[in-house]
C-alpha positions in Angstrom: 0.0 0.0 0.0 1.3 3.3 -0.9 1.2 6.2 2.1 1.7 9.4 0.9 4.6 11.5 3.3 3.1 13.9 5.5 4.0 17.2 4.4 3.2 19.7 7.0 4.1 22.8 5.1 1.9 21.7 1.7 -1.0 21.1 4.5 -0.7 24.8 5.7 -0.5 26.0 2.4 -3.5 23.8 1.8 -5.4 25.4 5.1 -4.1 29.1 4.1 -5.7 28.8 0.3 -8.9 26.8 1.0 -9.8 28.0 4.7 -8.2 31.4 5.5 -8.4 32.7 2.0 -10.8 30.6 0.7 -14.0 31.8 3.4 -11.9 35.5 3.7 -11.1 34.3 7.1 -8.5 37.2 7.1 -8.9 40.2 4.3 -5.1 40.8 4.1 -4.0 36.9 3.8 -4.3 36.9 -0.4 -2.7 40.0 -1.1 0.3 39.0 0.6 0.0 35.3 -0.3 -0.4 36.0 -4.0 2.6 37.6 -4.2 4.6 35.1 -2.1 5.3 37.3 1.2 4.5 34.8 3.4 7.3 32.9 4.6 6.4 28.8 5.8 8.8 27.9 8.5 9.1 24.3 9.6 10.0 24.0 13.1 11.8 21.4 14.9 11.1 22.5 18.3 10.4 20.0 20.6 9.4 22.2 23.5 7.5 25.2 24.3 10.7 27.0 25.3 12.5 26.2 22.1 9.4 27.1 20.3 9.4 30.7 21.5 13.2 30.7 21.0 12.1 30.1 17.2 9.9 33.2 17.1 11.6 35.8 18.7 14.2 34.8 15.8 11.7 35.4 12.9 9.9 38.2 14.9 13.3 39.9 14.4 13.9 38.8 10.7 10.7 40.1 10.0 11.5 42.7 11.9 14.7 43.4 9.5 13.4 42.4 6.2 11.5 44.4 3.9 7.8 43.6 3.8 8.1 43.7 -0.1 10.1 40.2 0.5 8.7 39.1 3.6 5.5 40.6 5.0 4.2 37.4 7.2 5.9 34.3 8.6 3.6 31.2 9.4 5.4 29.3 12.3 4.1 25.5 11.4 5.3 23.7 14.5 3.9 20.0 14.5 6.0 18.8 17.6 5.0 20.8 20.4 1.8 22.7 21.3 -0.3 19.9 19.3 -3.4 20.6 22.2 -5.0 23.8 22.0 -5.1 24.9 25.3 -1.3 24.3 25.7 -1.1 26.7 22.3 -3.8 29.4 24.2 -1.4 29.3 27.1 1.8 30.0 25.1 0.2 33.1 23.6 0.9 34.8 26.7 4.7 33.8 26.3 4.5 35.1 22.5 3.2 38.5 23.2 6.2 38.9 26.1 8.3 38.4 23.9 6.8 40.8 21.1 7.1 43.2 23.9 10.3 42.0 25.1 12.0 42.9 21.7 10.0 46.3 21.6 7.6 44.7 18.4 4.2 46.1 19.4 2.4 47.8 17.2 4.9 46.7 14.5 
């Protein structure tokens, strides 16, 4: 029998076109998506704290690259945070470190 490899990246492209896009979820998603701003990251992080090491990394190359190249960054992390309320509890983490690096508002 043939399994096909799970792709995690071409499944949240698959969400972003047909879900986010697709039922205009978010009104800015397509205009940025259409002219490949969004950068997929795949993360290796294993744990919570590794996982916010990841972002404050892309919150600051975001920070430094010009939205004309980069305008978004999609974090797909399929090892850690896989229950929700664990993810609703790290949100607190993620805007301390938005915060933290002086990224509000940016």
């Amino acid at each position: 029998m043939n399994e096909t490899a799970h792709d995690p990246i071409a499944d949240t492209r698959r969400w972003l076109e047909r879900a986010v896009i697709g039922l205009n979820l978010c009104p800015f998603a397509k205009a940025v998506y259409v002219k490949e701003q969004v950068r997929f990251v795949l993360s290796d992080a294993t744990t919570p704290e590794a996982l916010l090491e990841q972002l404050a990394e892309e919150l600051l190359l975001l920070r430094d690259t010009p939205a004309e190249q980069t305008d978004t960054t999609l974090i797909v992390h399929p090892q850690v945070l896989t229950d929700f309320l664990d993810y609703n509890d790290f949100l607190d983490n993620a805007d301390a470190a938005v915060e933290a690096l002086d990224l509000q508002g940016v």
